[in-house]
N, C-alpha and C positions, 0 to 999 in steps of 0.2 A: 504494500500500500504506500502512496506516496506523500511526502510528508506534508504537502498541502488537504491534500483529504483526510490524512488525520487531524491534521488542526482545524478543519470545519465539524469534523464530528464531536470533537473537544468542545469550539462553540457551542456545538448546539447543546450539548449535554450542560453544561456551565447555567447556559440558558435555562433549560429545565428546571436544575435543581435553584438557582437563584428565584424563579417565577416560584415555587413550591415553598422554598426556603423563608420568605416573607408574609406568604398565605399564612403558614403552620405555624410556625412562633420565630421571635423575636431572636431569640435567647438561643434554639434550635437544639432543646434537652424535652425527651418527651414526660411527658406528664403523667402517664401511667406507669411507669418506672420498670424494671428490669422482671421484675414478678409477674407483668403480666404480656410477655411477650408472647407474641402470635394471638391476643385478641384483639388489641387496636383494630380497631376500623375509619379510626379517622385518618388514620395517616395513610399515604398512597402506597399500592402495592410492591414488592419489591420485583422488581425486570430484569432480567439477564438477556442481552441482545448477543449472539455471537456471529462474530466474521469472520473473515479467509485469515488474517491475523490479529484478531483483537477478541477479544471477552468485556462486557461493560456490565457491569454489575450497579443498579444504581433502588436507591427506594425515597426518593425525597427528602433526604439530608443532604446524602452525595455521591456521587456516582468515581465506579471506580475501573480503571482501563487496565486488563494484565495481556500482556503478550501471548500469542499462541504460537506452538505450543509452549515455548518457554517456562511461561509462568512468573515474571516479573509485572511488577507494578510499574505501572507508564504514568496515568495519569489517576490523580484523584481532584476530584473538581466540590468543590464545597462554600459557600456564605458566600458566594459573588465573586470566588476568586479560580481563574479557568484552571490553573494547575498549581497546588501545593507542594509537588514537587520541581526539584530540580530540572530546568529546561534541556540540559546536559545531555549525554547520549543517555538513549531512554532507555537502555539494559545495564543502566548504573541508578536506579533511580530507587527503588523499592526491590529487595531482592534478600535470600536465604542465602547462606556461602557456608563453606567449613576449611580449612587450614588443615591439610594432611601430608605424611608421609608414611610409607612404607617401610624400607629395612634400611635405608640411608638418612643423614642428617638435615639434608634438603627437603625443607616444607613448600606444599603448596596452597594455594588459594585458588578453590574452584566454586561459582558459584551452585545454585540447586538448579541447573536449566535440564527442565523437563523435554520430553520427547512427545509426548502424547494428553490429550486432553478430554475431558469426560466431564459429565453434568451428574452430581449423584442426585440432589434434590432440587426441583424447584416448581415452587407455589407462590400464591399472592403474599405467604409471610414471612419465606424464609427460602434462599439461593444457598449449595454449596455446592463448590465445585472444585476438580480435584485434577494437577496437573502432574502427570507420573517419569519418572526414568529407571527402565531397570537395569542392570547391569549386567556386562559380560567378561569374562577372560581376556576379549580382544580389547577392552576400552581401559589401559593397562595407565594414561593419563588421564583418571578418572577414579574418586576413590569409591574403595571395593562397596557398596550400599546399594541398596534399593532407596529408592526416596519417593513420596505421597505428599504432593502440599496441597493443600487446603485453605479455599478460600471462604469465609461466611459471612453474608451479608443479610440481614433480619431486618423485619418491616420497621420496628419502633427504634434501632439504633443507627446514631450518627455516627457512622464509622463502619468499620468490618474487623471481623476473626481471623485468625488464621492458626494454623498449627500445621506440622508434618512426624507423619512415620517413616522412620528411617530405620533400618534392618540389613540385616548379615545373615546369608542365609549358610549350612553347615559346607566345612570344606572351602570355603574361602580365603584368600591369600591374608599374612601377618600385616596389619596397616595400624595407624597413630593417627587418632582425632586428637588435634593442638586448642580448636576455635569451631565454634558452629555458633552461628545468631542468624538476625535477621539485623535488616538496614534499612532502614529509609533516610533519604538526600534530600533537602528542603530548598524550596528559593529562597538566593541568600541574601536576596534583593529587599527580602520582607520581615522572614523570621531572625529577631537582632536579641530578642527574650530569652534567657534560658530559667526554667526551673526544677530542681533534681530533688528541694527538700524544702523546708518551711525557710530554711536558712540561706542556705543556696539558691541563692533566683539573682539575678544581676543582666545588666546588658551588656553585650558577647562582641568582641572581635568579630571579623569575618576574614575570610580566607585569604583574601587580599592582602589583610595583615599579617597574614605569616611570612606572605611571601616575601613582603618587602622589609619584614625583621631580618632577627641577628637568632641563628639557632646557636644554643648554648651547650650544656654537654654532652647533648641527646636530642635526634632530631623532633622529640616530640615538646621537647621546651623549646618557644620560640621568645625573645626580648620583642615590645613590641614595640621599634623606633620610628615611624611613622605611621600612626594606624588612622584611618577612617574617624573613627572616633577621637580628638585630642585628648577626650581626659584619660583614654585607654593608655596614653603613653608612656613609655615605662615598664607598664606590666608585663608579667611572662605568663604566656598561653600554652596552658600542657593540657591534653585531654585527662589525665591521671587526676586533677582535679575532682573531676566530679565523678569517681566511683562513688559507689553505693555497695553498703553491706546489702546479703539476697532479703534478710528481714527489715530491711528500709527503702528497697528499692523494687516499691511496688506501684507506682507511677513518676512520671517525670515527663517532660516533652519542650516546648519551644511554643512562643506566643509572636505573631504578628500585629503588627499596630493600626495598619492601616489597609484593611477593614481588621479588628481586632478579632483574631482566629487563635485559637488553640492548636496544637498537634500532639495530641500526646500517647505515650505508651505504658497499657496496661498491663501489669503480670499477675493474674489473680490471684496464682497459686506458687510456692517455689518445690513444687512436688517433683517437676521434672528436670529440675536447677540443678548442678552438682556442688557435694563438699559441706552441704548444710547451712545453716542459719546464718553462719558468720564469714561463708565465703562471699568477697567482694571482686566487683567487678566493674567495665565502663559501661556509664549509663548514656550519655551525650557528648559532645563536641563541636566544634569550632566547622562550619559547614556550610549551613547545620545539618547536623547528622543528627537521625535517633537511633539507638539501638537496644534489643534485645539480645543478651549474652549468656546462652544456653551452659555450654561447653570451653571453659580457655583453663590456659596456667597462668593468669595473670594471678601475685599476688600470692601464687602456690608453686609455680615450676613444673617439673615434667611430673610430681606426682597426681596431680590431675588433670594429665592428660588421658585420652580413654585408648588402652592398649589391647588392642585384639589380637590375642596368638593366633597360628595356623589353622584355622579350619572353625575357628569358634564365633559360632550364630549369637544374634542378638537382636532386638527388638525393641523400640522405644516410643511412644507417643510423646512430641515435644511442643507443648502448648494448648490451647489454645491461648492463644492473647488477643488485646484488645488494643487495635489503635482507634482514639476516640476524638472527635473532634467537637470543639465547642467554639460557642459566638456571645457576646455581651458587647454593647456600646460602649459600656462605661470604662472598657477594658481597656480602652485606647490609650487613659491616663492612669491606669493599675491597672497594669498585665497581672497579679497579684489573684485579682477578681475569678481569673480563668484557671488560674492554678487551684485555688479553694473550689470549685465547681470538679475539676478533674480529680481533686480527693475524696471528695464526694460519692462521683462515679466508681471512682475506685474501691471506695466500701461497701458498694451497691457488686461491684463485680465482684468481689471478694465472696460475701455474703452468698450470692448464686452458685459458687462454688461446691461441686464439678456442674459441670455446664448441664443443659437435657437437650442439648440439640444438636451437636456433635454427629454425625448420623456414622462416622467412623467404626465397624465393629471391635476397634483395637482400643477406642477411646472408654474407659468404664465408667460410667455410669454412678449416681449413687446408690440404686439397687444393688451394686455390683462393687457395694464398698462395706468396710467395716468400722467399729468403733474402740478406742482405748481409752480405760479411765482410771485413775487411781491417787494416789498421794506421798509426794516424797518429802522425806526427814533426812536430815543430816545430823550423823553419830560422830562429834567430836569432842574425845571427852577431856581435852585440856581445854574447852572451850564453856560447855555445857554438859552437865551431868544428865541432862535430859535429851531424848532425840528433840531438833528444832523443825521446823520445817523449812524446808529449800525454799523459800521465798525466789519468786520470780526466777525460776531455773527454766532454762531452757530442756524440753524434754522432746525426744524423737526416735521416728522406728527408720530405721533404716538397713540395707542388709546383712547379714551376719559377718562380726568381726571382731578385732579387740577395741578394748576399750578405745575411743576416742578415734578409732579408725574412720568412726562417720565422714571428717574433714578431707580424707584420703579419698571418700569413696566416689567413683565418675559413672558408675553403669547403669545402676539402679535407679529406683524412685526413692526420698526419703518424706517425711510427712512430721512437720516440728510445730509445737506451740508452746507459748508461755506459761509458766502454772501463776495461780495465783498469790494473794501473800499468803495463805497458810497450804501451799505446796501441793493445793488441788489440781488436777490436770484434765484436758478430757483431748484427746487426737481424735480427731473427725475424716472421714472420707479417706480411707487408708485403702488400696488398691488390694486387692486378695494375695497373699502372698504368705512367705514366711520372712521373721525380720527379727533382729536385735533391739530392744528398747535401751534408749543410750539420754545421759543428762548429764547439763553443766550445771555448776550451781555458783550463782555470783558472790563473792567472798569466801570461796574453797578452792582451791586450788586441783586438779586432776580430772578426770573424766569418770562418770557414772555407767555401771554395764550390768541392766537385768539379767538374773543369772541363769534363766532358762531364752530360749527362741518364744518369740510370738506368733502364733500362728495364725493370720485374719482369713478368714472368707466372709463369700457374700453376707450383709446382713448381720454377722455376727459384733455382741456388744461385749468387748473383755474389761470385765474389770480386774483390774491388779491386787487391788488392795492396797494397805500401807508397805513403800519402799521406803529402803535407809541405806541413805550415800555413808559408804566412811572414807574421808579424802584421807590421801598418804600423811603419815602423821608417826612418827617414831616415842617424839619427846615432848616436853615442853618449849614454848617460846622463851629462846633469849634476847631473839631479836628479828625484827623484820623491816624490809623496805620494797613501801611502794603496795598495793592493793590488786589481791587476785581476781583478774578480770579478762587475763587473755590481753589488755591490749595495752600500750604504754601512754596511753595518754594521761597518767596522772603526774609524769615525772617532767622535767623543766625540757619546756619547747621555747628555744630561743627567737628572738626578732629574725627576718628573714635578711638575708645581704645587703645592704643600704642601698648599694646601685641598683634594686630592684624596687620599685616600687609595690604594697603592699598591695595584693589581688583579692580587693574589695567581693563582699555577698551584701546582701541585705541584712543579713545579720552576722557578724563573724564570728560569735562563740561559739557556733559547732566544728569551725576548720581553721581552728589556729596553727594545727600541725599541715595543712592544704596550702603551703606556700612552699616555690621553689628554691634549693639549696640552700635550705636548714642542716643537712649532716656536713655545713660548708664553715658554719657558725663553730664546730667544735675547736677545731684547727685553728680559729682567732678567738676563742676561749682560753685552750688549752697549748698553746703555739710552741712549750718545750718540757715541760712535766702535762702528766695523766693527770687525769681525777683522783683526787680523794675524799673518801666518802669518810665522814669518822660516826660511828651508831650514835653516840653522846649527843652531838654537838650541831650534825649536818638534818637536813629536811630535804626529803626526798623529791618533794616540788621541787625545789629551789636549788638544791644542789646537784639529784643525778641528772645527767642529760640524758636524753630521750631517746637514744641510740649509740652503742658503743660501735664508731667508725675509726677507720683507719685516717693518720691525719697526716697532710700535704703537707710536706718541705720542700717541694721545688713541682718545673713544671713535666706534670707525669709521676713523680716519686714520689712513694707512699710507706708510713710507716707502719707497722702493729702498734697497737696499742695496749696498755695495761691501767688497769683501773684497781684501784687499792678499798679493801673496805678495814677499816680500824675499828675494834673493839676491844673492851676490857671483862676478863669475867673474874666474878670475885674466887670463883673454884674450883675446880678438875676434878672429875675420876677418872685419872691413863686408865681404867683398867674397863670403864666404858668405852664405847659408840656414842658418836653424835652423828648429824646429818644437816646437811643443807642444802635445804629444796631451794631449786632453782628452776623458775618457770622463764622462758622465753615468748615473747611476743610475735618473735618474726625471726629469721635468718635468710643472708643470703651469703654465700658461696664462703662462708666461716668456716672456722676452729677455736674456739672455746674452750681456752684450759685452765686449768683451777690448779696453784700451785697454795699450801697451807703452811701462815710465818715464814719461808722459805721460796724467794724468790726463782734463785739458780738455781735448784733444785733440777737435778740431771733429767731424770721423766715429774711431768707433772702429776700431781694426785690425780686430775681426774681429766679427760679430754671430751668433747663432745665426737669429735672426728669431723670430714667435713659433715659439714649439715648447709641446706637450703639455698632453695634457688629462686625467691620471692620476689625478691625486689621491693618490697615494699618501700625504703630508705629512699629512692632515687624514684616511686611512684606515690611518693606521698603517703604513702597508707602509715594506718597509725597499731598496726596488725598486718602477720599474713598467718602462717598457719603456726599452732600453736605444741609448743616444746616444754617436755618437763623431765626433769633430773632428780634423782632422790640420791645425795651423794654420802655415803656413807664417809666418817673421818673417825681414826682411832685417838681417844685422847690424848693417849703418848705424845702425838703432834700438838697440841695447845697447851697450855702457859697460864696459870696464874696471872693474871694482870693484862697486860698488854700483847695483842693477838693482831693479824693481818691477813683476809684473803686476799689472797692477787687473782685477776681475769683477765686473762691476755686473749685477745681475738689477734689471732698469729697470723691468717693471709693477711698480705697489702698491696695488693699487684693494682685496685681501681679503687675510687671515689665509696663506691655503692657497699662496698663490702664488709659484712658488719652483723651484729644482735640488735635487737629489741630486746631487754628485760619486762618480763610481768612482773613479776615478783620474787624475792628472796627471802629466805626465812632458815635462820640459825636455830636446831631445834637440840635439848640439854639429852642427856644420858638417854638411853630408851628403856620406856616404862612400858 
């Protein structure tokens, strides 16, 4: 088709939904809400037109164009405006991708383009249609999957669904998923809004600005030295910004001003997410790009990447999501307005959760689900003679493993919810299966592991009863720094590089650690002695930094570094065990070694070995995957009075290389 006749059918569609769009409401959120889909009858039927290359899916909010067979989103036309997407070439515009390799180090980026196209359902209330590719041994630059995407478009929402099944079937070559999401490319002409969180909302560089910046140590920081925006100048633009943990980052999207439109992206569930509650990932960028991020190692490394050995089958429903679109007038002078509307929605999709229109036979259903319910207590008995309740723990069934494997885990489905303050729980809509019941508990330090398998099918309601965490615990407290939480934000996050100007949000206490080369700040901290921490005297705010990195003496050279903790204890039994837990927040490409009073000490007491490949230091994160040590010490080694651990992080070859501490905790004799 040529691209003059695609642009008149754009017209005309634009036309449609604009003439419809100011009939039906203002605001263009429908009035009988998510509950009562497929009985409207005021709003107009939903239409699926198909052509020699095109698919138009449209129902009176907005009409949406996918390539055939392909399977990319061309155009979505919405509030007066012909296309929301990017005018750019139209098979970069809205589109599924995954990053792969096989038995070599070279990844590739291939998008989901389908081969063949089908209609499964369509009526006046509800379109879904499904664009396929299957695979063969010949298609050897193509990774090894089947793939099913799915589009759904329903009468009463502004917007569409989509999801895909992706599958391995048995006997199939060893391959490596790195990345799978979905993308959508915005015009950049319009959308200048971003919002990822109540806090996070600000007005965005655009792409022009990077170009004409100063990229800094990585091409994903750019200085912005002349940007579109004046007051932008200064700032550095890194997408790493705006991750989102999977338990915060259940909408976000981008606001245009003029007509004031919304775009944004719904995740209702993070059932099909990998790595659990506290795995984070990119939500948006500089584009404007939205995305959904199914599958990556951001943040985690190659342990959650998904590794298929030779010949082994698998099978996944990934989504559905909801990109949702919204209109207000008043939005034009608070884009603000349209993000409170899309949280809105967002609690309304949530709430619907699992879908009943999915007409997928792979997608289950809530018939075709279970229930977990029970109560957990924490047993720590230098703490409390009584079990407590795990206030606000994170609890979840996910597939069988050890403890705390959850974070590791990429293949399965995992299903988490918050308990309440007295350690109530209830997991909802749990996929028939068998699974490990696994929990964190905020101010305990280790991971929770129910000591049988759970076993769900249809329908069925398990109650557990009373659980009781007992976290690693040897002794008493002598001493501790910093609070068990998994992530280091409680320790000193210094100002950002002066030559940098501070990368304003609307509100900045949630991302004081979201500004670029902060582990840059230790080096003009610390410029020829480490840290020392003394238990007495130092405050963990104010004196640990927030990351033990390697520190610059010149350009390229890099040191280890050693971090001293000074204690005094009034007493010893050599003839005891002590321990010091040592929880990690993050690592990347480290060695962590524990040498006790005794600096030069030939082998260290204790080594982590290497460990981790996060990045979270050099991506901003204030967390990546979380590490814990129970280090045994014989008292022989400690002293009457005056006492010294040493923590030397021994690679120094880059910038980035380095720990997060959670937490530390000196514990007496074991009782």
């Amino acid at each position: 088709m040529g691209k003059n006749k695609k642009l008149s059918i754009c017209l005309l569609e634009v036309t449609m939904v604009v003439f419809t769009f100011f009939i039906v409401a203002a605001d263009c959120r429908p009035h009988n809400g998510i509950k009562n889909r497929g009985r409207m009858t005021t709003m107009p039927a939903v239409k699926l037109e198909i052509q020699t290359e095109e698919v138009i899916l449209s129902n009176g909010f907005a009409n949406i164009t996918l390539s055939k067979p392909d399977g990319h989103v061309t155009c979505i036309s919405y509030g007066g405006i012909e296309n929301l997407l990017s005018t750019k070439n139209e098979n970069d515009r809205g589109y599924w991708d995954v990053i792969w390799n096989n038995t070599g180090p070279q990844t590739t980026r291939k998008k989901f383009s389908a081969t063949s196209f089908e209609v499964i359902i369509d009526n006046e209330n509800q379109t879904e249609i499904s664009f396929k590719r299957t695979w063969n041994a010949s298609q050897s630059d193509e990774p090894p999957l089947n793939i099913d995407k799915r589009y759904i478009m329903l009468r009463d929402a502004p917007g569409f669904y989509t999801y895909s099944i992706v599958e391995r079937l048995e006997g199939w070559p060893l391959s490596y998923i790195q990345n799978l999401r979905i993308v959508f490319k915005l015009q950049e002409d319009m959308f200048h809004y971003m919002a990822v969180s109540d806090e996070r909302q600000r007005v965005m560089p655009m792409e022009v600005d990077r170009k004409t910046g100063e990229v800094l140590d990585y091409k994903e920081a750019v200085l912005l030295t002349n940007p579109t925006n004046p007051d932008l100048k200064g700032e550095v633009d890194d997408k790493y910004f705006y991750t989102n943990d999977n338990k915060d980052g259940k909408v976000y999207g981008w606001v245009s001003a003029n007509p004031p439109v919304g775009f944004w992206m719904i995740i209702p569930s993070n059932e099909f997410r990998t790595g659990g509650p506290f795995r984070q990932d990119i939500t948006t960028h500089v584009g404007p790009t939205v995305l959904s991020v199914f599958v990556s190692t951001h943040y985690a490394g190659e342990d959650l990447a998904i590794k298929f050995q030779q010949g082994e089958p698998w099978k996944k429903v990934i989504g559905p999501v909801f990109v949702y679109l919204n209109s207000d007038g008043s939005a034009k002078d608070n884009p603000s307005i349209l993000w409170d509307d899309a949280k809105k929605r967002m609690n309304e999709e949530v709430a619907s959760w699992p879908y009943d229109f999915p007409v997928s036979k792979d997608y289950n259903k809530s018939n075709q689900r279970g229930t977990v319910r029970g109560q957990i207590f924490v047993n720590d008995r230098f703490i409390s003679k009584q079990d407590v309740p795990a206030s606000n723990a994170y609890i979840g069934l996910a597939p069988p493993g050890d403890a705390g494997s959850w974070q590791r885990e990429n293949k399965g489905y995992q299903f988490w919810t918050k308990a309440d303050a007295n350690g109530n729980f209830t997991i909802e809509n749990i996929i028939s299966g068998t699974y490990n019941l696994y929990a964190t508990v905020p101010g305990f330090i280790g991971d929770y592991k129910y000591t049988s398998n759970v076993q769900v099918t249809p329908g069925s309601s398990i109650k557990l009863g009373s659980l009781v965490y007992k976290p690693p615990r040897k002794g008493a407290t002598l001493w501790e720094i910093g609070v068990p939480d998994r992530t280091a934000a409680e320790f000193f996050i210094p100002n950002a590089p002066p030559q940098y100007k501070v990368h304003k949000y609307k509100n900045n206490s949630e991302s004081i650690f979201r500004q670029y080369g902060l582990w840059k700040q230790y080096s003009v901290l610390y410029p020829t002695n480490d840290l020392v921490y003394n238990v007495e005297t130092s405050n963990y705010s104010r004196d640990w930094f927030y990351a033990q990195v390697t520190r610059n003496v010149g350009i390229n050279i890099f040191n280890a570094t050693t971090w001293r903790i000074i204690f005094n204890l009034t007493s010893v039994d050599k003839a005891s065990n002590y321990t010091l837990q040592l929880a990690l927040a993050a690592a990347h490409e480290a060695e962590l070694q524990v040498h006790i009073n005794d600096e030069k000490a030939q082998e260290p007491h204790f080594t982590t070995g290497f460990i981790g490949g996060e990045n979270a230091i050099a991506r901003h994160g204030i967390h990546g995957l979380y590490w814990l040590y129970s280090i045994g010490i014989q008292g022989n080694l400690l002293s009457k009075g005056a006492n010294t651990i040493f923590l030397t992080q021994t690679i120094a070859l880059t910038p980035y290389q380095g720990v997060m501490y959670d937490y530390l905790r000196l514990e007496g004799p074991h009782q």
